[in-house]
GULUM-288865 format. One line per field, with one value per residue (C-alpha): residue number from 1; residue in three letters; x negated, y negated, z. Coordinates in nm, 3 decimals, always signed. Layout:
bafi c(NUM;...)
drenro c(ALA;...)
X c(X;...)
Y c(Y;...)
Z c(Z;...)
//
This chain:
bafi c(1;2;3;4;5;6;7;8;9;10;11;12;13;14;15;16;17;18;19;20;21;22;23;24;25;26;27;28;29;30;31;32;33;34;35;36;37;38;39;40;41;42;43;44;45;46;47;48;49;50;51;52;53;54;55;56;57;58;59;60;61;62;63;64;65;66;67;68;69;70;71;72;73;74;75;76;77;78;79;80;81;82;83;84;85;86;87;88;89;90;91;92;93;94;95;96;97;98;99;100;101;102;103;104;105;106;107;108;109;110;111;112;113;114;115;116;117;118;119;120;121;122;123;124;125;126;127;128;129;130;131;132;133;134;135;136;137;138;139;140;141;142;143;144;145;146;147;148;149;150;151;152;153;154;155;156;157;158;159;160;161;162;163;164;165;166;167;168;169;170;171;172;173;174;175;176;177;178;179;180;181;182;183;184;185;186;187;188;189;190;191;192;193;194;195;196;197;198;199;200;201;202;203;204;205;206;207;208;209;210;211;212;213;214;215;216;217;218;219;220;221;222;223;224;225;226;227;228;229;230;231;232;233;234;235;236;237;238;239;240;241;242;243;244;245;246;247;248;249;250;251;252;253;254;255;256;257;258;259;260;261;262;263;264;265;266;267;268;269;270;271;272;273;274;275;276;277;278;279;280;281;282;283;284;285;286;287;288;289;290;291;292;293;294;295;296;297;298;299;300;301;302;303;304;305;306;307;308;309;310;311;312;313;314;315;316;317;318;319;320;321;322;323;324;325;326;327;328;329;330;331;332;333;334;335;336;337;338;339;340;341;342;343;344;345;346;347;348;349;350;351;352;353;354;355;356;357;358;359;360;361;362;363;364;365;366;367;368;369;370;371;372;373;374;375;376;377;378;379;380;381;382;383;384;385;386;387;388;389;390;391;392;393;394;395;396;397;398;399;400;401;402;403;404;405;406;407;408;409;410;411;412;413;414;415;416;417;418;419;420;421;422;423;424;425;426;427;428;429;430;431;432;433;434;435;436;437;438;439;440;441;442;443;444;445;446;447;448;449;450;451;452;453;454;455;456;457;458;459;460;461;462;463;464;465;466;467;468;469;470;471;472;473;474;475;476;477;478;479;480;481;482;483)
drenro c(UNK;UNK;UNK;UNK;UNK;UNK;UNK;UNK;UNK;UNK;UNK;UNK;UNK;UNK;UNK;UNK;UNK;UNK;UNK;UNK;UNK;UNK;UNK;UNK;UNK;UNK;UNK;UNK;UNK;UNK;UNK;UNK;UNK;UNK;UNK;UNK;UNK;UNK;UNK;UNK;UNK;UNK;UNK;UNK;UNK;UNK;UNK;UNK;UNK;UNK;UNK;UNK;UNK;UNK;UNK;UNK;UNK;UNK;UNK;UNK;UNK;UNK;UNK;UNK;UNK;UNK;UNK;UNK;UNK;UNK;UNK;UNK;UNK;UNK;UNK;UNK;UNK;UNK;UNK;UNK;UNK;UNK;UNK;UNK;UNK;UNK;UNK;UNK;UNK;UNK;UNK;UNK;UNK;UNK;UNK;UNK;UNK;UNK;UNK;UNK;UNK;UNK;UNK;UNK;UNK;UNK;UNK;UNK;UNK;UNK;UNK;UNK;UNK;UNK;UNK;UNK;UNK;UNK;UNK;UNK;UNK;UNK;UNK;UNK;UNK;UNK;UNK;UNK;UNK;UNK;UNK;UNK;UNK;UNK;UNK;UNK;UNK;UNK;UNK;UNK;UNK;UNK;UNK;UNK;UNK;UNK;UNK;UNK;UNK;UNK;UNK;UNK;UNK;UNK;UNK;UNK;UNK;UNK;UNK;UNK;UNK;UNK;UNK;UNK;UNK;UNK;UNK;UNK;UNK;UNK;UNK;UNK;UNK;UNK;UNK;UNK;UNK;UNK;UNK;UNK;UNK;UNK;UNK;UNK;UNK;UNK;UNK;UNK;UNK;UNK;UNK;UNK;UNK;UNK;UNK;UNK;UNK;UNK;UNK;UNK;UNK;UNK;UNK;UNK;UNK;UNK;UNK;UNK;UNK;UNK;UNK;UNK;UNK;UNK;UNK;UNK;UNK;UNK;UNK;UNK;UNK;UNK;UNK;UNK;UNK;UNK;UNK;UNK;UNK;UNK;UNK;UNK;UNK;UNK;UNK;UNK;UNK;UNK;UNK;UNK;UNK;UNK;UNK;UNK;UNK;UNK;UNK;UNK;UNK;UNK;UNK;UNK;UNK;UNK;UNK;UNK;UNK;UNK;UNK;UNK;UNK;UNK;UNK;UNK;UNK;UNK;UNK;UNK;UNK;UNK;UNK;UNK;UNK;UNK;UNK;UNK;UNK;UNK;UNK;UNK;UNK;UNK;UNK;UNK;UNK;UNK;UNK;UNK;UNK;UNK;UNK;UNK;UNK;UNK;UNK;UNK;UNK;UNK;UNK;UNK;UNK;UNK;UNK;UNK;UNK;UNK;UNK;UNK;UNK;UNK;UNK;UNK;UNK;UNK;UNK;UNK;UNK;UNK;UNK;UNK;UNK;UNK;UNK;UNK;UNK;UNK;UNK;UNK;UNK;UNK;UNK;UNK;UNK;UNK;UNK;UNK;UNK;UNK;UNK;UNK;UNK;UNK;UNK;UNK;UNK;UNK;UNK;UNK;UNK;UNK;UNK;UNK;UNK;UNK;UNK;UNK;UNK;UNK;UNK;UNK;UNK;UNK;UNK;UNK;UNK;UNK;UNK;UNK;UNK;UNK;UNK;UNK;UNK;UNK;UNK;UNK;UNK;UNK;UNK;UNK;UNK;UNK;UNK;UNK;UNK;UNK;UNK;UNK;UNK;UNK;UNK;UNK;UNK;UNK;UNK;UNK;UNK;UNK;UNK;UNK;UNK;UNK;UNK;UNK;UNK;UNK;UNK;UNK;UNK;UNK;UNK;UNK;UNK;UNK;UNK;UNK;UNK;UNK;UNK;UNK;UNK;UNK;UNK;UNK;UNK;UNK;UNK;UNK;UNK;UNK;UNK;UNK;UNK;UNK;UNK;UNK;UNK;UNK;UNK;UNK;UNK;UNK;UNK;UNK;UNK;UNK;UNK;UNK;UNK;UNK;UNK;UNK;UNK;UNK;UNK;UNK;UNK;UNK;UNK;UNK;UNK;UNK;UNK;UNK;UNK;UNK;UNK;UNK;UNK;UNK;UNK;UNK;UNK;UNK;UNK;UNK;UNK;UNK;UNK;UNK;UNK;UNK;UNK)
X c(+1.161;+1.440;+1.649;+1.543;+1.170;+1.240;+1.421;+1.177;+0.869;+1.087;+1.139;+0.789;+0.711;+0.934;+0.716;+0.407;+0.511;+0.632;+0.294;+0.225;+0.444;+0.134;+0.062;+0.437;+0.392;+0.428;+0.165;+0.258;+0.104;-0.114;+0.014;-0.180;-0.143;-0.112;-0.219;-0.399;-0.755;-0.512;-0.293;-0.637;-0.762;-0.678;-0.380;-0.203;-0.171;-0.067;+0.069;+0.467;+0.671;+1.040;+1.090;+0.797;+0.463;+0.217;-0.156;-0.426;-0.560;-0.316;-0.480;-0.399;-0.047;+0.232;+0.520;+0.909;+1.051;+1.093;+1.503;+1.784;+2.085;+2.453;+2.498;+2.583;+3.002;+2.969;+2.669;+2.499;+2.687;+2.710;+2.484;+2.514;+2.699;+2.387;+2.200;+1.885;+1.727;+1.539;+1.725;+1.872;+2.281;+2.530;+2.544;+2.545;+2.288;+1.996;+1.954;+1.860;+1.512;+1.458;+1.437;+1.222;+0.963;+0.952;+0.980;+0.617;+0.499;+0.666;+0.448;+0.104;-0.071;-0.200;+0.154;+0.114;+0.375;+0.654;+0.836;+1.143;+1.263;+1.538;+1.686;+2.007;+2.160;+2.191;+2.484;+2.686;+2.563;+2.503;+2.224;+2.029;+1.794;+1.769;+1.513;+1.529;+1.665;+1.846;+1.582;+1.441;+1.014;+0.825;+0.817;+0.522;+0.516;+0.867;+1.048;+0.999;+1.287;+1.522;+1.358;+1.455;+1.773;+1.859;+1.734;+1.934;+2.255;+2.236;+2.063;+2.104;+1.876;+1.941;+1.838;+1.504;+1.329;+1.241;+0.967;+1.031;+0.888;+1.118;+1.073;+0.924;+1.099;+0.849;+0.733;+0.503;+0.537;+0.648;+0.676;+0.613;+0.918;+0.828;+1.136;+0.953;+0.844;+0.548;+0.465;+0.365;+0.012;-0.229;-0.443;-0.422;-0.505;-0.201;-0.047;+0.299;+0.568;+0.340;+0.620;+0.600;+0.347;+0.206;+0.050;+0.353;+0.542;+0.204;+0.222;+0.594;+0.559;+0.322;+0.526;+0.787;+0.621;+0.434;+0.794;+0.861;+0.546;+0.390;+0.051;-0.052;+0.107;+0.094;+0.177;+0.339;+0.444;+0.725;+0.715;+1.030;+1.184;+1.111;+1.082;+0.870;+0.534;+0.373;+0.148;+0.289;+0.295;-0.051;-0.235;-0.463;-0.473;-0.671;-0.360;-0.137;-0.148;+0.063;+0.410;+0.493;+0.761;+0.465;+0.171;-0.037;-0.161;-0.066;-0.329;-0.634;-0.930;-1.111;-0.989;-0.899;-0.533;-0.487;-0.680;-0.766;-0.937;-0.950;-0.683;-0.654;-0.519;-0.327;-0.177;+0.072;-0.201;-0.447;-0.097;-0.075;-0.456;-0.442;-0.160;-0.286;-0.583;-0.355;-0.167;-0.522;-0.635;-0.294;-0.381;-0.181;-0.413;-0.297;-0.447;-0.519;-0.502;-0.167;+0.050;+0.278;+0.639;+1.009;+1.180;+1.496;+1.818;+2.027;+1.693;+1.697;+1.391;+1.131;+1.061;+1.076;+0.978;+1.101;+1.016;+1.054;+1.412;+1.444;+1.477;+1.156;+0.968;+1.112;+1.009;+0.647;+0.660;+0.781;+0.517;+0.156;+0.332;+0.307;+0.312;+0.300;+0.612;+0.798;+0.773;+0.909;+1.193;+1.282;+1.353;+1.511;+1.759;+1.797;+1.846;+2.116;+2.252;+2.268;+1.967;+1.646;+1.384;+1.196;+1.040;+1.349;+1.602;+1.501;+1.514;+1.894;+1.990;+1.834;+2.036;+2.292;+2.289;+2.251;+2.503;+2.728;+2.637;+2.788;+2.472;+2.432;+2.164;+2.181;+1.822;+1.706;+1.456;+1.337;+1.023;+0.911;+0.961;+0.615;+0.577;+0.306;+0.474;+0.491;+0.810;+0.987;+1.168;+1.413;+1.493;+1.439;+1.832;+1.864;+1.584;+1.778;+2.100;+1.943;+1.774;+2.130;+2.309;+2.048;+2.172;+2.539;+2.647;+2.885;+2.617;+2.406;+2.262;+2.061;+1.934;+1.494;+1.512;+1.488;+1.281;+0.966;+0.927;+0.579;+0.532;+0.317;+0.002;+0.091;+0.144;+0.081;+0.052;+0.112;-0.212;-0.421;-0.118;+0.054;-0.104;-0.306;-0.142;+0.067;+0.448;+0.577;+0.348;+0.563;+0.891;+0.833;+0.896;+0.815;+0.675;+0.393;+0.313;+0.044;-0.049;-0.285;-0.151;+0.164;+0.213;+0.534;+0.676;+1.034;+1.148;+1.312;+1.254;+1.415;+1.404;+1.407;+1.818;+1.778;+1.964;+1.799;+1.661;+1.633;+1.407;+1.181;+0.932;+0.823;+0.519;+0.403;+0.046;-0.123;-0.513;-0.614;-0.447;-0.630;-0.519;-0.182;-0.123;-0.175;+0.039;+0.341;+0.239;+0.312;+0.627;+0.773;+0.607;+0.815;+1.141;+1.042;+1.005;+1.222;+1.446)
Y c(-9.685;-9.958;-10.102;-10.455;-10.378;-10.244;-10.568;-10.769;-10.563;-10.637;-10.982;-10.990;-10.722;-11.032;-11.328;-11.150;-10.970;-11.305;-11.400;-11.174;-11.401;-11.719;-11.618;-11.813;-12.108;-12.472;-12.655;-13.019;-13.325;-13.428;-13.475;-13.614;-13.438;-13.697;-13.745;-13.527;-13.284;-12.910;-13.160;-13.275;-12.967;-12.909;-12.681;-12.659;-12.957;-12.877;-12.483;-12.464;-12.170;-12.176;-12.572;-12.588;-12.692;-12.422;-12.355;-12.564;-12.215;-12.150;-11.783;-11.759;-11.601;-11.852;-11.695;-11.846;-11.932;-11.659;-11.520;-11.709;-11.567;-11.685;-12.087;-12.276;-12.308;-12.588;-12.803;-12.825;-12.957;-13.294;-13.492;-13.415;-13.078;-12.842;-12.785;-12.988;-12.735;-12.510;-12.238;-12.043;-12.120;-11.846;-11.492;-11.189;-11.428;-11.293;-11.685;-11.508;-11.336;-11.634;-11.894;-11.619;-11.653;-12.001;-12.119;-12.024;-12.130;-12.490;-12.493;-12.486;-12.827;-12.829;-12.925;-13.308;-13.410;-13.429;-13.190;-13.174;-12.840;-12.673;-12.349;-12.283;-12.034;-12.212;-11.897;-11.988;-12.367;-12.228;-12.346;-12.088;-12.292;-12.587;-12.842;-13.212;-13.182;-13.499;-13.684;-13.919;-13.871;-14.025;-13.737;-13.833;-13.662;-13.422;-13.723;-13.665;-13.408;-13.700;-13.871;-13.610;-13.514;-13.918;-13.942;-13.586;-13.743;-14.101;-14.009;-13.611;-13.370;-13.432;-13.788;-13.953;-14.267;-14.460;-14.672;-14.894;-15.093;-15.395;-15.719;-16.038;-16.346;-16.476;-16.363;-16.106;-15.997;-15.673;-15.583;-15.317;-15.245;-15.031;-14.842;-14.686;-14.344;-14.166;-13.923;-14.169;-14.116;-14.255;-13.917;-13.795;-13.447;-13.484;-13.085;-13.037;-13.125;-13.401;-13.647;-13.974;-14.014;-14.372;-14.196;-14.083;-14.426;-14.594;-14.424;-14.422;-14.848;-14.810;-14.638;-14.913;-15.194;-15.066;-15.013;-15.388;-15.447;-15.574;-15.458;-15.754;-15.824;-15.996;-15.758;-15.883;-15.675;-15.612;-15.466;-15.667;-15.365;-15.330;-15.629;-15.701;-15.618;-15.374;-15.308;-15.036;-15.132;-14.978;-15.184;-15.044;-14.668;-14.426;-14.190;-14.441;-14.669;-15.019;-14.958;-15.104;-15.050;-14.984;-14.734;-14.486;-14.189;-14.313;-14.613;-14.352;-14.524;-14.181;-13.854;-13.699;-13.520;-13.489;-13.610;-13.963;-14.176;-14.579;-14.693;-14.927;-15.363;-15.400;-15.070;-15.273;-15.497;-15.175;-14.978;-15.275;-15.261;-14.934;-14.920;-15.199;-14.986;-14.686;-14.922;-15.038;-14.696;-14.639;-14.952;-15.227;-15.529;-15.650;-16.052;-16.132;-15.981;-15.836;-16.079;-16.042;-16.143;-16.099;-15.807;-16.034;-15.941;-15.617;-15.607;-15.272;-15.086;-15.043;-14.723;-14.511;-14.182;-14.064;-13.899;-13.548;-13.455;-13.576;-13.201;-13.173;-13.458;-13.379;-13.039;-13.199;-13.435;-13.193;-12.916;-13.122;-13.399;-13.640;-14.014;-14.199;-13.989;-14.029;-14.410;-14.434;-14.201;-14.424;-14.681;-14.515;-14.431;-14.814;-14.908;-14.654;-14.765;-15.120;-15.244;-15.407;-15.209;-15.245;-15.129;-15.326;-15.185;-14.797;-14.825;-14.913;-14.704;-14.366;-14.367;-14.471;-14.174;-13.924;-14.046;-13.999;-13.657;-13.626;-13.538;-13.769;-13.982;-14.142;-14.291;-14.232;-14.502;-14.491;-14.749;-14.576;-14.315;-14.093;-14.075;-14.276;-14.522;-14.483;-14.646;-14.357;-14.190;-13.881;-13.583;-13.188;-13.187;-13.418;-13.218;-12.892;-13.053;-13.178;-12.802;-12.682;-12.886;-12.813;-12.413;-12.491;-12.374;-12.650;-12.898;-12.755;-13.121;-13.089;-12.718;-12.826;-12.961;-12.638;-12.473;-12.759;-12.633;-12.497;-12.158;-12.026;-11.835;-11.900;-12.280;-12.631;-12.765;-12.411;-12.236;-12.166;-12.137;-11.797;-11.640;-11.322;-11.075;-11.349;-11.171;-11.537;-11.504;-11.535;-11.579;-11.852;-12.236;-12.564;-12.906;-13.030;-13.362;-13.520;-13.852;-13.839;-13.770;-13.661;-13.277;-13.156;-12.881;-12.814;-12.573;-12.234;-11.859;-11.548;-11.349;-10.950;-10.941;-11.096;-11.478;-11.766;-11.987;-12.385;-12.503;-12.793;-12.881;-13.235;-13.322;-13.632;-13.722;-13.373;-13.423;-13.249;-13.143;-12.843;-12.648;-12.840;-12.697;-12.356;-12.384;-12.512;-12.178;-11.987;-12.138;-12.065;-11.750;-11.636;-11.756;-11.535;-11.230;-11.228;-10.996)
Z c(+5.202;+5.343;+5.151;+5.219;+5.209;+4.819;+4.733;+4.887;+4.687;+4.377;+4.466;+4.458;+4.160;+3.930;+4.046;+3.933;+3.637;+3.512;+3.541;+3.196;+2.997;+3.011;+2.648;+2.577;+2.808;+2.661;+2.787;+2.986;+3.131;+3.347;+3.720;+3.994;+4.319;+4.559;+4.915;+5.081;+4.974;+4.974;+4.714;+4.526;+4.362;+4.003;+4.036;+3.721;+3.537;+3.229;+3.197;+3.214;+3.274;+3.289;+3.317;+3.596;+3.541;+3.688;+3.631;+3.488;+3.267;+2.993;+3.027;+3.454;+3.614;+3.606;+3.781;+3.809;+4.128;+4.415;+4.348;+4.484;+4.698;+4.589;+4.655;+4.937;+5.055;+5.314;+5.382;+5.706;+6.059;+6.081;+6.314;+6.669;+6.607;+6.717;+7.090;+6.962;+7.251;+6.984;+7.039;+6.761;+6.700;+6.626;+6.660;+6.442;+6.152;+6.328;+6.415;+6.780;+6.632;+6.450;+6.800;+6.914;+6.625;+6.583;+6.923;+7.044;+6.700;+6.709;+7.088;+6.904;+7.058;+6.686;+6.530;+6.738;+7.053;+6.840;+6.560;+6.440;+6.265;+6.085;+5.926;+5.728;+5.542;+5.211;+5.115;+5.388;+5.518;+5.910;+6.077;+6.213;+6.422;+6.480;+6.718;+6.712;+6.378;+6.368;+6.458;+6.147;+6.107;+5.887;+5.609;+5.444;+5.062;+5.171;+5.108;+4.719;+4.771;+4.859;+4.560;+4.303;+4.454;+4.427;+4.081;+3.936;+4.143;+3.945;+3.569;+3.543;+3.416;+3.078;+3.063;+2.891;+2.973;+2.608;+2.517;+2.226;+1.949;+1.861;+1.632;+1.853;+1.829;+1.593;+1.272;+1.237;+1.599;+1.755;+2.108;+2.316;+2.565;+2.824;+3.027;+3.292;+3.124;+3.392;+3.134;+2.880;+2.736;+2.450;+2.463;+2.111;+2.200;+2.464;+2.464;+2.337;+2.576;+2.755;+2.755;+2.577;+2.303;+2.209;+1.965;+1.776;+1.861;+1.690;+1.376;+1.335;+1.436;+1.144;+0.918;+0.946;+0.912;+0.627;+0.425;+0.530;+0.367;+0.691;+0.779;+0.999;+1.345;+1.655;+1.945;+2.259;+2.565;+2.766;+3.123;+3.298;+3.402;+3.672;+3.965;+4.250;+4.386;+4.149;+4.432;+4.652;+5.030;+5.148;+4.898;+4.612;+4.637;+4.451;+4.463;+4.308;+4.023;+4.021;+3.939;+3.645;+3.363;+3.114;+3.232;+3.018;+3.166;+3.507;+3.485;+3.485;+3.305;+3.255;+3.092;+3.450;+3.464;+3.843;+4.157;+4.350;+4.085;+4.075;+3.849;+3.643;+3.795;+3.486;+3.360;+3.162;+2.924;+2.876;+2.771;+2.523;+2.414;+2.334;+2.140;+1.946;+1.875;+1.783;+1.511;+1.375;+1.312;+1.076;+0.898;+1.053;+1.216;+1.533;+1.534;+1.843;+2.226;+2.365;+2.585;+2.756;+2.582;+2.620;+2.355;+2.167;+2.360;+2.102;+1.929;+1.706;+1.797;+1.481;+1.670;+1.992;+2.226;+2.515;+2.814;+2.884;+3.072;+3.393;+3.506;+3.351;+3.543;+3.857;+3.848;+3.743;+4.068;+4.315;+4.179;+4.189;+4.445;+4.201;+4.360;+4.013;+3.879;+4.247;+4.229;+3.842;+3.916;+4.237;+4.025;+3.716;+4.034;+4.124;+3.768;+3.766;+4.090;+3.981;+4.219;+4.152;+4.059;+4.335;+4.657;+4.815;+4.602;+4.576;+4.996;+4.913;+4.550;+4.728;+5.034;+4.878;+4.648;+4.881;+5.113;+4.835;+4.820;+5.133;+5.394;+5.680;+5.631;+5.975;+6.104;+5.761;+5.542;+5.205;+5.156;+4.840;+4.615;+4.720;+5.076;+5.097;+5.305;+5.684;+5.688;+5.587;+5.777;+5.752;+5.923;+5.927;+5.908;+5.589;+5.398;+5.469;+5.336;+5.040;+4.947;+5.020;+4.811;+4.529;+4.582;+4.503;+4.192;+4.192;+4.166;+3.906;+3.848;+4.113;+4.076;+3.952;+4.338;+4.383;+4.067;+4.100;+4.421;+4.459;+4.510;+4.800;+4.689;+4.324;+4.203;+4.236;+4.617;+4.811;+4.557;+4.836;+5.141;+5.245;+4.997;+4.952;+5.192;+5.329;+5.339;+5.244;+4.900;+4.622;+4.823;+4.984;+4.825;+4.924;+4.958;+5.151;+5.296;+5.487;+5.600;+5.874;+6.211;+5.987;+5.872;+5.696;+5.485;+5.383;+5.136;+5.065;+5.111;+5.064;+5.404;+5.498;+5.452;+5.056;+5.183;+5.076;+5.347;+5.347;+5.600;+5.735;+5.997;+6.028;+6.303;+6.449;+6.595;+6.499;+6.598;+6.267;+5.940;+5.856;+6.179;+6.121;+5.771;+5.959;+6.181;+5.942;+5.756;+6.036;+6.052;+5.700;+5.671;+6.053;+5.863;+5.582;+5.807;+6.110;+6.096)
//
């Protein structure tokens, strides 16, 4: 047998044998999946493996990412530097097989009237093909890996998001301060590593106000944070709770952990109300409703949790397309940055950021965190960069761009695409989006020769998105084969 056929069976042989190791997993939290019915179904919303979250059955295969090849020297060429004629650039890179894979594929009537696509060896930073790559496209749920590779550049992986407890300005009041944690949740059966617990933060509230000899409070909260519209842009969305600096369970009023579901107007006050409830049950009264009220500026917290690392999240987001997490981490990266957190100032702290990673983000427009907005726009170029950068061992920061990648026939968003007999199964990583009319993927895979692939396709005005999702299959899985 070849050479490169073995690796690429062993390649494969390591994704599913890591699969045996679910007995070990940590379970995680619940992450909704975002925007379109393939993102809807229930795939994994709690199992981790490795830092990712995979697999809603602690019992089902939860393989690590596909192997990577060596990191990336020099980034992609900058803007204008290609043909733009869809033809494949360089010799010798096999960048000549690849144009004549994808070029008949990028022709399907199904992938709209306008696409924009890109491949580069991340090892090396060539583009191997390239066609209206420069061109910024509304991204629709891609642009969550300009989100995380924003949010890794200004906080890095390490960092937590707190929610605190402090003394109110008047006596016998404490306030709840949220700081933007997604994963926060009042579910007392929450799994191990779900992220914030205002469960924990009740009882240890309780604890200290019991040695004060306080067991009767008023309870204000605090959601300042953040500023702005808590509404995102498209209005109420099932998909989307308001963003504000204090949410539970991402607004859900029932116990679901993933999925469209009606959230709640006022995620901030029923985040208060059930704390309050939480602190009753430990035997401290809370007099009173909630209101809203400003924690004392240097006010020494009575008690705190935090939020998983921001590795951790990102991973979480990127995996099950999470819109909820996308827009919090958005603006943890304009708090960082120095800009309101906002819609208005996450367009300006994101590119920003990556512009100081040094890709071109020419034509490019960040509306929101998630995708959801139409106003976004980047291109097939800027995604590639982005994955690239993600490879380099000298940004290491930036590496769970790269491991909350779904993989294809195994995890999160890509479950159910190139999988089976698919020869991108298993090697193959990436992120979906879909708006309608608006079909993207961009991601990684390992090809016949062992390199590690970036790549992305972005469409415009495709008719359907079943047939659309095909095709973008087709795509990745050619870059995963040609020779």
């Amino acid at each position: 047998m070849p050479l490169v056929r073995t690796w690429q069976l062993i390649a494969v042989s390591a994704v599913a044998g890591l699969a045996l190791s679910a007995a070990t997993v940590a379970a995680a939290g619940p992450w909704d999946s975002g925007q379109r019915k393939a993102e809807r179904d229930r795939a994994a919303s709690w199992g981790r493996t490795g830092g990712a979250d995979h697999g809603t059955d602690p019992a089902a295969a939860l393989p690590q990412a596909a192997p990577s090849a060596p990191g990336v020297l020099a980034g992609v060429r900058p803007a204008g530097a290609g043909t733009g004629s869809g033809t494949g650039v360089g010799s010798g890179d096999g960048s000549a097989a690849l144009a004549a894979a994808l070029r008949p594929l990028l022709a399907d009537p199904a992938l709209g009237t306008l696409q924009g696509a890109c491949v580069i060896d991340t090892a090396t930073g060539k583009v191997l093909f390239e066609d209206g790559a420069r061109q910024a496209m509304t991204p629709a749920s891609t642009v969550k890996i300009a989100t995380a590779a924003a949010s890794l550049a200004a906080l890095g992986p390490d960092h937590r998001i707190r929610t605190t407890v402090t003394p109110g300005a008047g006596p016998g009041q404490i306030v709840l301060v949220g700081g933007g944690d997604p994963s926060l949740t009042a579910r007392k059966k929450a799994p191990a590593g779900a992220g914030g617990s205002l469960v924990a933060l009740a009882a240890d509230t309780a604890q200290a106000l019991k040695a004060a000899g306080t067991t009767s409070v008023t309870l204000g909260y605090d959601d300042s944070l953040y500023t702005g519209p808590v509404l995102h842009p498209i209005g109420a969305n099932p998909n989307l709770a308001p963003v504000t600096a204090l949410t539970a369970d991402e607004g859900r009023p029932d116990a679901s952990f993933s999925g469209p579901v009606k959230r709640s107007t006022d995620p901030s006050r029923d985040t208060a109300r059930a704390f309050a409830a939480l602190l009753g049950e430990r035997g401290v009264k809370v007099t009173g409703q909630p209101a809203r009220a400003k924690a004392a500026t240097g006010a020494v917290p009575l008690a705190a949790t935090l939020s998983p690392p921001l590795a951790g999240l990102v991973e979480r987001m990127l995996t099950h397309s999470d819109n909820d997490i996308a827009e919090a981490l958005a603006r943890q990266t304009a708090l960082a940055s120095g800009a309101p957190a906002s819609f208005d100032g996450v367009g300006r702290a994101v590119g920003a950021r990556l512009a100081a990673l040094g890709v071109d983000t020419t034509g490019s427009r960040f509306a929101d965190g998630s995708g959801l907005d139409r106003a976004d726009k980047v291109s097939a170029g800027l995604l590639t960069a982005l994955l690239a950068k993600a490879a380099d061992p000298q940004q290491p920061e930036l590496r769970p761009v790269l491991t909350g990648l779904p993989v294809a026939g195994f995890t999160g968003t890509l479950r159910a695409r190139n999988s089976g007999t698919s020869p991108a199964a298993g090697l193959l990583r990436a992120k979906t989006g879909t708006l309608s009319g608006v079909n993207s993927l961009a991601g990684t895979v390992v090809d016949p020769t062992g390199r590690l692939l970036a790549f992305a396709f972005l469409t415009a005005n495709t008719p359907d998105p079943g047939p659309a999702e095909k095709g973008l299959d087709k795509l990745a899985a050619a870059v995963a084969t040609a020779p």
